[in-house]
C-alpha positions as CSV (number, residue, x, y, z in Angstrom):
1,X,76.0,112.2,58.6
2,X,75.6,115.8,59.7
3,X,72.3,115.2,61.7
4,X,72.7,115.9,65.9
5,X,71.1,112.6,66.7
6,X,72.9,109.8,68.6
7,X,74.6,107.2,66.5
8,X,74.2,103.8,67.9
9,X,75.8,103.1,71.0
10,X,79.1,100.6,71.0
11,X,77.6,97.0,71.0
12,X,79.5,96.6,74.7
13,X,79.2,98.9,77.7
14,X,82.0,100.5,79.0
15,X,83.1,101.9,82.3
16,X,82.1,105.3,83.2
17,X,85.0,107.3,82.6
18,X,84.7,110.3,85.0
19,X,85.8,114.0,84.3
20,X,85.8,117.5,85.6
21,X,87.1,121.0,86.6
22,X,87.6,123.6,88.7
23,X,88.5,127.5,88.0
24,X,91.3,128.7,90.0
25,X,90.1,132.1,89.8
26,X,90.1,133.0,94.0
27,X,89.8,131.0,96.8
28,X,87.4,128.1,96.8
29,X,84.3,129.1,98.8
30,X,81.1,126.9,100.1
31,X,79.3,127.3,96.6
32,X,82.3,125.4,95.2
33,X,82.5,122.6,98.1
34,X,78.5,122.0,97.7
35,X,77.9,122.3,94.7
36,X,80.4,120.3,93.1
37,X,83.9,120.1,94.9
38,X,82.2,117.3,97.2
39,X,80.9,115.3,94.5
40,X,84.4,114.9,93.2
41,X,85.9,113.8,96.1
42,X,83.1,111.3,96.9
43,X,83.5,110.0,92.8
44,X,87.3,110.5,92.6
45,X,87.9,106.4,94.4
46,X,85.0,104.8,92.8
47,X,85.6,104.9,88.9
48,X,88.3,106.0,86.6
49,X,88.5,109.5,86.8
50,X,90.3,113.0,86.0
51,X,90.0,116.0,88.1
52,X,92.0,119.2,86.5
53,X,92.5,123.0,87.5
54,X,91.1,125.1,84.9
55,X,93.9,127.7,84.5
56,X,93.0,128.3,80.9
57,X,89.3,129.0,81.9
58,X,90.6,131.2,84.7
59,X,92.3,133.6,82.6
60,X,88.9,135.0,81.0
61,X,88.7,136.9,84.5
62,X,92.4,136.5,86.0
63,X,95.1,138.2,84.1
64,X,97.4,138.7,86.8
65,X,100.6,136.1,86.4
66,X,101.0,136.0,90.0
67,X,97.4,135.6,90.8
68,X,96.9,132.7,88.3
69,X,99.8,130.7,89.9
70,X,99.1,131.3,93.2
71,X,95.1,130.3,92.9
72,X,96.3,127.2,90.9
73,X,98.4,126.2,93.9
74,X,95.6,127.4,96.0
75,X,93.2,124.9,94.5
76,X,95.5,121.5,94.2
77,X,96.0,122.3,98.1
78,X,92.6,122.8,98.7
79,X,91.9,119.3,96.5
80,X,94.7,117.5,99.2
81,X,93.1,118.9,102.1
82,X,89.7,117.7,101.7
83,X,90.4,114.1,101.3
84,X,91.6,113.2,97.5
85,X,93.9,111.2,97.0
86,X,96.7,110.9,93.9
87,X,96.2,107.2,94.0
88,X,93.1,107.2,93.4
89,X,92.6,109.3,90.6
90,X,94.2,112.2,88.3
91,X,94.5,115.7,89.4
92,X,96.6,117.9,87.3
93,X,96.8,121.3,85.7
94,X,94.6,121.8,82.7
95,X,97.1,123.7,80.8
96,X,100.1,120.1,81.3
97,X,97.4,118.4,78.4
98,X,98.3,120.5,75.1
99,X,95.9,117.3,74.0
100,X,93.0,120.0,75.3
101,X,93.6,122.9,73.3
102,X,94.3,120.9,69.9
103,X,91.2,119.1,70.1
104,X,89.4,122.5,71.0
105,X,90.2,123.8,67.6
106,X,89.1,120.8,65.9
107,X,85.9,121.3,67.8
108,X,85.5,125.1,66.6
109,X,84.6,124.3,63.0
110,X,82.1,121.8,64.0
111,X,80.2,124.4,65.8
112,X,78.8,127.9,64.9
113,X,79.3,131.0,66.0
114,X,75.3,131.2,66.9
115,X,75.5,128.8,69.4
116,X,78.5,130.4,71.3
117,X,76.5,133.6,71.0
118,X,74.0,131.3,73.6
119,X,76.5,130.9,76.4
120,X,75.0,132.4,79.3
121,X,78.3,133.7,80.6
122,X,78.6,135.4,77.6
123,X,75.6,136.9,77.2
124,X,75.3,138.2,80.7
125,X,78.4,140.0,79.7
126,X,76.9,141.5,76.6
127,X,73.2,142.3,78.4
128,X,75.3,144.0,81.4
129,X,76.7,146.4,78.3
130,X,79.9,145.0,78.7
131,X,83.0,143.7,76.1
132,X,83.5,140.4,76.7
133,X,86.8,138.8,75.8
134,X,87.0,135.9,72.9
135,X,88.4,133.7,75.7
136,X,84.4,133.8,77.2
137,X,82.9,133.4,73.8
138,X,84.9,130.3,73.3
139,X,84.8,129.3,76.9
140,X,81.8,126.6,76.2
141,X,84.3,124.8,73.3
142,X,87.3,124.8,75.6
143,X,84.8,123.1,78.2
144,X,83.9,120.5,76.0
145,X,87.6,119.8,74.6
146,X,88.3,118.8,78.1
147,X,85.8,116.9,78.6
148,X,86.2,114.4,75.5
149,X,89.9,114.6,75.7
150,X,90.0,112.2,78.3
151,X,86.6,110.2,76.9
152,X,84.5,111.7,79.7
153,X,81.1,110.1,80.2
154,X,80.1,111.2,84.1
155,X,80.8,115.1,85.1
156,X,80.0,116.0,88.0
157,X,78.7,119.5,88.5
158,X,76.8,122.1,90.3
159,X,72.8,122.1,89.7
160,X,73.3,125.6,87.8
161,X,76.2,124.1,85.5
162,X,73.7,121.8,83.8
163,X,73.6,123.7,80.8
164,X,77.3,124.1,80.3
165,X,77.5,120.6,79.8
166,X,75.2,120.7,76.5
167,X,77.7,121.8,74.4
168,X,80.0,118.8,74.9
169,X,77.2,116.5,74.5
170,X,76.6,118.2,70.7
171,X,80.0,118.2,69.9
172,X,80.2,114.5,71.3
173,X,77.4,113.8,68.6
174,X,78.3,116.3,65.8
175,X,81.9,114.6,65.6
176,X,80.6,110.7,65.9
177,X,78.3,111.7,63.1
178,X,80.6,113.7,60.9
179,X,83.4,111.5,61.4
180,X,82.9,108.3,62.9
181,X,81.3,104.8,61.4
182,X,77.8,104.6,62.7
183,X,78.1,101.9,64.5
184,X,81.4,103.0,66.3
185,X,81.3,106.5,67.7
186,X,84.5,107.7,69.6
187,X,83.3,110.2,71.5
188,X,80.6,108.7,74.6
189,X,77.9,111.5,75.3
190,X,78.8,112.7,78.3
191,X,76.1,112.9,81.2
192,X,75.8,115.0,84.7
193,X,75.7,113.7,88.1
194,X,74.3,116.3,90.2
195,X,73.1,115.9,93.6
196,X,69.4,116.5,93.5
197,X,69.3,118.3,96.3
198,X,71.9,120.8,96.5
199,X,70.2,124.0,95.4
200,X,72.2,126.9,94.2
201,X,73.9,127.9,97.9
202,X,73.5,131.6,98.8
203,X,76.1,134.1,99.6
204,X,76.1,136.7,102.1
205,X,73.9,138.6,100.2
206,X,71.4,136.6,99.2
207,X,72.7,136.0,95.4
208,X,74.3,133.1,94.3
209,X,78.0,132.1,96.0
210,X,80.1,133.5,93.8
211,X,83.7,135.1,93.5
212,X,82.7,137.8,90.8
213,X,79.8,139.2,93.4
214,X,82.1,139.5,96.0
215,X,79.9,137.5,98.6
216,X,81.8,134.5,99.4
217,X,82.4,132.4,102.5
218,X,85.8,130.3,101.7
219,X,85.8,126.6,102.7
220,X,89.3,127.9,104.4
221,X,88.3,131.1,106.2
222,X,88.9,130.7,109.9
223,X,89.1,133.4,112.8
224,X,87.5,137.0,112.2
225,X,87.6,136.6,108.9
226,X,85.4,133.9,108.9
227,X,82.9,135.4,111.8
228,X,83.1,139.0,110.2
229,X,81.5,137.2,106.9
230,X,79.1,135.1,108.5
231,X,77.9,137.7,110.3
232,X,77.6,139.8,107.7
233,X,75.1,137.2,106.2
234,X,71.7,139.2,104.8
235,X,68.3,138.5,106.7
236,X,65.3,140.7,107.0
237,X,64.4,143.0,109.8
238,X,61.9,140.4,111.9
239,X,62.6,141.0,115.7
240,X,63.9,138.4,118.0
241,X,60.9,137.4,119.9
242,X,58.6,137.2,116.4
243,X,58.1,134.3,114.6
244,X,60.3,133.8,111.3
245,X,60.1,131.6,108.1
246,X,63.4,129.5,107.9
247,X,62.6,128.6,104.1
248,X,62.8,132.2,103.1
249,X,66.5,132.9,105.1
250,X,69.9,132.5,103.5
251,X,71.0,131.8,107.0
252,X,68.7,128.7,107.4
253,X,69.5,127.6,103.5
254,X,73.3,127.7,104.5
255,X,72.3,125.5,108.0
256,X,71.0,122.7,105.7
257,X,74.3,122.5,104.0
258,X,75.5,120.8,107.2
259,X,72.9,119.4,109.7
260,X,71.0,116.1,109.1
261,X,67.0,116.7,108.7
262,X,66.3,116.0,111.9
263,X,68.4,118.9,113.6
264,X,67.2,121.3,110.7
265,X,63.8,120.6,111.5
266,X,64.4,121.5,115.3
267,X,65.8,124.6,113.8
268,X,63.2,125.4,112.0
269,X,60.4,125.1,114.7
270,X,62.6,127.4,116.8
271,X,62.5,129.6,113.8
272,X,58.6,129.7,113.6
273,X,58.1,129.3,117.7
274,X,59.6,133.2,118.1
275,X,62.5,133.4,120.6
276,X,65.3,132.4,118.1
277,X,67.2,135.4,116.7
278,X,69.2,135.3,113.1
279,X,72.4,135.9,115.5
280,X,71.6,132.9,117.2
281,X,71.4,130.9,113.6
282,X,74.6,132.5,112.2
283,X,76.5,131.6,115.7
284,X,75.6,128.1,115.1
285,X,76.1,128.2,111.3
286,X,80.0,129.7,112.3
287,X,80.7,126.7,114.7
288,X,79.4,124.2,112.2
289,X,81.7,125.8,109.5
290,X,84.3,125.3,112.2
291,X,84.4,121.9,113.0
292,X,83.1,120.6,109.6
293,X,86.3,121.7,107.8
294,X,88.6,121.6,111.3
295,X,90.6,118.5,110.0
296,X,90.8,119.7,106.5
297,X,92.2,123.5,107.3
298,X,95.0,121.5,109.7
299,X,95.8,119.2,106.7
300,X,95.9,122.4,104.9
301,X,98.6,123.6,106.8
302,X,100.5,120.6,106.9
303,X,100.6,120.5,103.1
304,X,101.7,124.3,102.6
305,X,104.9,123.7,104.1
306,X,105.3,120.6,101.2
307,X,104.9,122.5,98.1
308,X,107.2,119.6,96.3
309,X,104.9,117.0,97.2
310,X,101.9,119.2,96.3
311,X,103.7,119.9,92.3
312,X,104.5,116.0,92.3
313,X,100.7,115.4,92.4
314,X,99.7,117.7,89.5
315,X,103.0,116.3,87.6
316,X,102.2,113.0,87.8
317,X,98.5,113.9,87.1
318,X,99.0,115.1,84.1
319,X,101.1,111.9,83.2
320,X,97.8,110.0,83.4
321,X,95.6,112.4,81.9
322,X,97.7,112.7,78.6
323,X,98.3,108.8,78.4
324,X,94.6,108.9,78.0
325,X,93.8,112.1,75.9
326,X,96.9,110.9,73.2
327,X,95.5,107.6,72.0
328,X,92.0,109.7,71.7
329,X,93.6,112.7,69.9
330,X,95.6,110.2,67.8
331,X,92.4,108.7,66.9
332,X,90.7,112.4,66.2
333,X,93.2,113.2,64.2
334,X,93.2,110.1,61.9
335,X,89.6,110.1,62.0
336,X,89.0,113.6,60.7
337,X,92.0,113.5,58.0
338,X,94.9,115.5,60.0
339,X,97.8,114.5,57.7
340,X,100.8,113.5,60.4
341,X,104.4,112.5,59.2
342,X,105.9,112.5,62.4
């Protein structure tokens, strides 16, 4: 049974079984919140679900000690802040599931080195004529592992993450079909939830949000800091009085992110009537940043000065998480003729 199609499904339906990350490799920024960060915490209350910190995955990029804790404490508060709550679902630090990293290897020699050789991280790397680390190369596996650990079958991601998610689904199959009875896989094939229309979200530059480019605005920044980057946001050279084209202005792309159509068509007619400058659009893109994550950054605050509370939440997280990846690992291992005699 080596083929990549789809065994036959489980004779009953079972309930989605939600999972995803998040790399605590810098601040969170408005890429992150958008793209993904918002699905979670809309998902996180209405099914069984796992939301973890990818500290493993960070460490591609972040090999500063310091820097990895901190971001990872950065993230859970972030998480807090925005509305999840520990009652409602799992949030925990990747590397509290060991579960993640044994199934990972079981994963690598069901998979060859050709395919890893496809990751687009990795081959930007390579095409840029740079050396990137084994921990990149494998990145895709490691992905998968903790997906599956937990018997993902919803993951919510970013539009441009899509692809990432292919690798789980053919290790989902490539185990079921290796190891499984056909008419009782173990592993569900998991499937994205994307909202349709979140595009990928500029930066200040014009290139995709991202830490590595350097071009983020952080779902946290407040003050200057905050009005220095949005500010700093790229347009073209039209003058004030000329007419403009909102579809073709990051400025306008990051507006949508937080007006309902009918303001961003006002918007958008001042845009074309002449009259409206791009320092009138960032000023009103900086006071919507403002009050959209007022309550949040406050809550924010509160919770920095509870960092117990804060390491309860991932410890108790990641109690739930592996009473659910060890019955599945158990089962992996059995399944695929790990000898145990403990």
């Amino acid at each position: 049974m080596d083929s990549d199609a789809p065994p036959s499904p489980p004779a009953t339906e079972t309930a989605p079984v939600v999972v995803s990350g998040i790399q605590p490799s810098g601040r969170l920024h408005l890429g992150n919140y958008f793209g993904a960060l918002r699905q979670h915490l809309d998902l996180h209350s209405q099914h069984e679900a796992y939301y973890f910190i990818v500290n493993y995955h960070a460490m591609t990029s972040v090999q500063s000690a310091e820097q990895l804790r901190q971001h990872t404490f950065d993230v859970a508060l972030d998480y807090l802040a925005l509305g999840f709550d520990p009652n409602e679902a799992a949030l925990f630090i990747q590397s509290d599931v060991p579960e993640v990293t044994e199934l990972m290897w079981i994963f690598f020699n069901l998979i060859p080195t050709s395919h890893l050789e496809k990751g687009v991280a990795y081959k930007e790397k390579v095409e840029a004529g740079l050396s990137p680390n084994a921990g990149l190369f494998n990145y895709p596996v490691l992905q998968a592992a903790d997906i599956l650990a937990y018997g993902g079958s919803v993951v919510p991601v970013g539009a441009d993450q899509k692809q990432n998610l292919e690798m789980a689904r053919t290790l989902a199959r490539r185990f079921n079909n290796r190891f499984c009875p056909e008419d009782d896989p173990l592993f569900p094939v998991p499937e994205p939830h994307i909202l349709d229309h979140v595009s990928v979200i500029p930066g200040t530059d014009g290139q995709k949000m991202s830490k590595s480019y350097g071009n983020t605005i952080g779902i946290f920044d407040e003050g200057d800091a905050l009005k220095e980057k949005v500010m700093s946001i790229v347009t073209d050279s039209t003058p004030l009085d000329e007419p403009k084209d909102p579809e073709t202005c990051n400025v306008f792309a990051l507006l949508q992110l937080f007006t309902d159509e009918a303001r961003q068509a006002e918007i958008a007619k001042q845009y074309r009537a002449g009259g409206y400058g791009y320092g009138h659009a960032k000023q009103e893109l900086l006071g919507l940043i403002q009050d959209h994550f007022a309550d949040a950054r406050a809550r924010r605050k509160e919770l920095e000065q509870r960092p117990d509370y804060v390491r309860d939440v991932l410890r108790e997280g990641a109690k739930a998480a592996r009473t659910k990846a060890e019955p599945i690992l158990e089962q992996v291992r059995t399944l695929s003729g790990l000898v145990r005699t403990r």
